[in-house]
C-alpha distance (Angstrom), angle and dihedral (degrees) to the residues before:
residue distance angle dihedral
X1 . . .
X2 3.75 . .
X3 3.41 92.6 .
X4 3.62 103.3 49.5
X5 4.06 86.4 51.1
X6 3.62 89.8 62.2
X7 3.51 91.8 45.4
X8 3.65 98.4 55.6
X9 3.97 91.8 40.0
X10 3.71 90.5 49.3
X11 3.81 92.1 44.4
X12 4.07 92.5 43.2
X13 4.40 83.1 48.1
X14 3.52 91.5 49.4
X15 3.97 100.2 45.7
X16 4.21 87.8 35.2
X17 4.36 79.7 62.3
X18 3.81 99.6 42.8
X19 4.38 85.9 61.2
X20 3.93 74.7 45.0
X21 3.35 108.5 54.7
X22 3.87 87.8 42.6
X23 3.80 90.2 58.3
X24 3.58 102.6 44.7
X25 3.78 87.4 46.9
X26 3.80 89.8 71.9
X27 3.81 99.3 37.0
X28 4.12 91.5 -101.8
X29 3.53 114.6 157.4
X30 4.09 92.6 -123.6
X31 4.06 92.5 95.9
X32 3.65 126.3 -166.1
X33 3.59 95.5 -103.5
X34 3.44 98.6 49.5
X35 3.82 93.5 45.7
X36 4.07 82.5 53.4
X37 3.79 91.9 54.8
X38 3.67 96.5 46.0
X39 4.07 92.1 46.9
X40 3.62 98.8 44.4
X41 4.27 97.1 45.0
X42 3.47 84.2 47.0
X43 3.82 92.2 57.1
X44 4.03 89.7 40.5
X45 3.96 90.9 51.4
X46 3.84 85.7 45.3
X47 4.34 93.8 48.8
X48 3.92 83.9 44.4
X49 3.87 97.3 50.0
X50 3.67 92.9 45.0
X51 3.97 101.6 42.5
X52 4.02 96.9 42.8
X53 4.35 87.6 65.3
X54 3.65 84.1 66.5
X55 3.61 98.7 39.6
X56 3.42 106.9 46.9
X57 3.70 104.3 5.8
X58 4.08 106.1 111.4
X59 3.97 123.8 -140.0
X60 3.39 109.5 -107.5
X61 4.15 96.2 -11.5
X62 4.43 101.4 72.0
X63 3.88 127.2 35.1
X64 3.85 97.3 -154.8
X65 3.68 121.4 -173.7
X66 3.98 112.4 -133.7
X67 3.95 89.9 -151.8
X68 3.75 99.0 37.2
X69 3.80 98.4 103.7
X70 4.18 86.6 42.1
X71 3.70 95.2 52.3
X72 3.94 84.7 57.7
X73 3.89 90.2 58.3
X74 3.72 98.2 65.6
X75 4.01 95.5 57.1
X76 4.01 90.4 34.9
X77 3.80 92.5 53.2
X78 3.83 84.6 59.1
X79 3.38 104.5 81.8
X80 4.16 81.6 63.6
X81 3.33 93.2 53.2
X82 3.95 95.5 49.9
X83 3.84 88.9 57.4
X84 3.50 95.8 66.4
X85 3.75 104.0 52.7
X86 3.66 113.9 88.1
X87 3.75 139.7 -165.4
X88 3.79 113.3 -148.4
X89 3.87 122.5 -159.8
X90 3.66 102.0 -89.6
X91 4.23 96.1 57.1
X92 4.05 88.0 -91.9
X93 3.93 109.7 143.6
X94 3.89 119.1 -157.6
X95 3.47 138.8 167.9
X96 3.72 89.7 59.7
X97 3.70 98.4 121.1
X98 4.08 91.8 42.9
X99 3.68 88.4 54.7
X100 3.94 86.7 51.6
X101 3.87 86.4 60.2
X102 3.53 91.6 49.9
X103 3.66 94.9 66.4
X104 3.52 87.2 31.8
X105 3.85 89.4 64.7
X106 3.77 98.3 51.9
X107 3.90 89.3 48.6
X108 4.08 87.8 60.2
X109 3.88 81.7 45.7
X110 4.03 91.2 51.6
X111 3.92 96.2 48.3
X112 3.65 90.7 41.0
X113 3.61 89.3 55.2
X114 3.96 97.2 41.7
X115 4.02 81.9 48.3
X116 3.51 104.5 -108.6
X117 3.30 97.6 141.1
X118 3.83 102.6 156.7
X119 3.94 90.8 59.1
X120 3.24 102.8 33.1
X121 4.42 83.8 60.8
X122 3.88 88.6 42.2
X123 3.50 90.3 51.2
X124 3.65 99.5 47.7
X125 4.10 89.3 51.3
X126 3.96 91.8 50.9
X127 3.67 88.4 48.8
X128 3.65 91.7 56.2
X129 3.85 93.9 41.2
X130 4.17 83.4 49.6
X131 3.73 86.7 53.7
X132 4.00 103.2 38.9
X133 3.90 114.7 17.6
X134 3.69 102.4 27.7
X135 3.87 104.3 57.4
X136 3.73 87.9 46.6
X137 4.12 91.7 50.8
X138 3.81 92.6 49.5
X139 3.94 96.3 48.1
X140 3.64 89.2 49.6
X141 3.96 95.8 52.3
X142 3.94 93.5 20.5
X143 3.71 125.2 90.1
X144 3.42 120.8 -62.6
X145 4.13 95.2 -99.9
X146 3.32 85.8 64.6
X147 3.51 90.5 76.8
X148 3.75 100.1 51.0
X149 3.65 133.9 102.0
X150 3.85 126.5 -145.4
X151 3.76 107.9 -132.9
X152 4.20 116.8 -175.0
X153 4.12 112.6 -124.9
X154 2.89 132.3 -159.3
X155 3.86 123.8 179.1
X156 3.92 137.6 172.4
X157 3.83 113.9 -146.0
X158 3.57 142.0 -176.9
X159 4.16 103.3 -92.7
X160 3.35 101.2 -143.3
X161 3.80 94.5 61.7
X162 3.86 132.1 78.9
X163 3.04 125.9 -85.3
X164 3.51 100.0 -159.1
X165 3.63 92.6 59.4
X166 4.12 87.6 59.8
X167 3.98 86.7 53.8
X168 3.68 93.0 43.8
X169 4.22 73.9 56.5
X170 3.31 100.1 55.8
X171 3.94 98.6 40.9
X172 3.77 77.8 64.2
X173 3.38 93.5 59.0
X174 4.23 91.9 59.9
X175 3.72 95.5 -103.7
X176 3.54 133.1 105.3
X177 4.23 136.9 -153.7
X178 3.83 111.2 -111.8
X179 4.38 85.4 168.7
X180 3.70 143.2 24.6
X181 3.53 140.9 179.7
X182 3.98 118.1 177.2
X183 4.01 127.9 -163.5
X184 3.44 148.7 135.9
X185 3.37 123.3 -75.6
X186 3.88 110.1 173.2
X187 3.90 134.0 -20.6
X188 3.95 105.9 -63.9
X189 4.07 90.8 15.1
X190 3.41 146.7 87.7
X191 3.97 138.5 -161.2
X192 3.53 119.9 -142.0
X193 3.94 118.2 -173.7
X194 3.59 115.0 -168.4
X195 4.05 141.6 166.3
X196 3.96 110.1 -136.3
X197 3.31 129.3 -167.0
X198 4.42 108.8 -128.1
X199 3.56 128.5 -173.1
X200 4.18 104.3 -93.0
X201 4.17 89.5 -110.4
X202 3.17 98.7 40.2
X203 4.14 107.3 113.0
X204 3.63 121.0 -121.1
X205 4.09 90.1 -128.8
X206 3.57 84.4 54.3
X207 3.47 96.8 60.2
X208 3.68 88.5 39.0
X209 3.76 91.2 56.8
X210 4.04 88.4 43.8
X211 3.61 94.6 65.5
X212 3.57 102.0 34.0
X213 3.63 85.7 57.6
X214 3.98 87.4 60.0
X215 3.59 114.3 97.3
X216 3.72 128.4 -114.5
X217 4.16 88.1 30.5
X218 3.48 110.2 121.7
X219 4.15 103.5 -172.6
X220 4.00 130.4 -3.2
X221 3.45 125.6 -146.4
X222 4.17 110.4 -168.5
X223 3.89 116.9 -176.4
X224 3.83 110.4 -176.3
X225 3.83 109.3 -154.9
């Protein structure tokens, strides 16, 4: 009995820091310890829940529930998962995909816990394949968009010139505007903040550069996201 605690707490650790590693690898806010904690309380809440029916469960006097306490982790583990999505100024959500790990790592902790270990392992390296290999397969075979990036504009520009001749500009430059928002900025000028859609290896200086280069813009601000 001892042993087969450590083994699933020691299993659940190790799994909880493999979502970990992959997080903190790419500056995510899902660390490795936190991905620990979350994997391994999830197995002990799991052990707990499953053990207690037979310990304190009475023939024919309680109807106990082996996976009641367990069920309760995948709701409570929510309130982790909401803290990690964020909304930034201009409507963008992130942190989406992070809190998707978060409730990934307590379901590695529940199967580890109910003894699953075969699928809980399986399902830890398909999440990691999900997160690394597959994005980068489908943008290679995928559509072109796929391999765009959005990158927020903004530009000042002489207001007594066309606009469209600036867009015709930047079509030139192989990228296209998904979003615009147009208003004065000072007497004479005008700020235009945009979202365009760049080729994926195409360096944020160089687009910088790019539009400077354009005449009639007065300043560039690029924001790669």
């Amino acid at each position: 009995m001892i042993y087969d605690l450590f083994i699933k707490l020691g299993l659940a650790l190790f799994l909880g820091m493999l979502i970990g590693v992959d997080r903190q690898l790419k500056n995510k806010p899902l660390g490795v310890k936190t991905s620990m904690v979350i994997s391994v309380a999830s197995c002990l809440i799991t052990i707990v829940s499953i053990e207690s029916v037979g310990r304190y469960s009475v023939s024919g006097h309680t109807n106990m529930d082996p996976m009641r306490l367990a069920a309760q982790i995948v709701s409570g583990v929510g309130f982790l998962g909401a803290g990690v999505i964020l909304r930034r100024g201009d409507d963008v959500i992130s942190g989406l995909t992070t809190a998707s790990m978060v409730w990934a790592a307590s379901g590695l902790g529940i199967a580890v816990g109910a003894g699953f270990y075969l699928e809980a392992v399986t399902a830890v390296l398909l999440i990691i394949l999900a997160i690394n290999l597959f994005p980068s397969l489908i943008k290679s075979i995928g559509p072109s968009s796929l391999r765009e990036r959005d990158l927020a504009i903004k530009i000042v520009v002489d207001q007594d010139k066309e606009l469209d001749h600036i867009f015709k500009q930047i079509k030139h430059l192989d990228m296209h505007v998904k979003r615009v928002r147009i208003k004065d900025f000072d007497e004479g000028y005008q700020q235009v903040a945009m979202i365009l859609a760049a080729p994926k290896d195409r360096y944020t200086t160089e687009v910088y550069k790019s539009l400077k280069a354009i005449p009639h813009i007065i300043s560039v601000e690029v924001e790669s996201r």
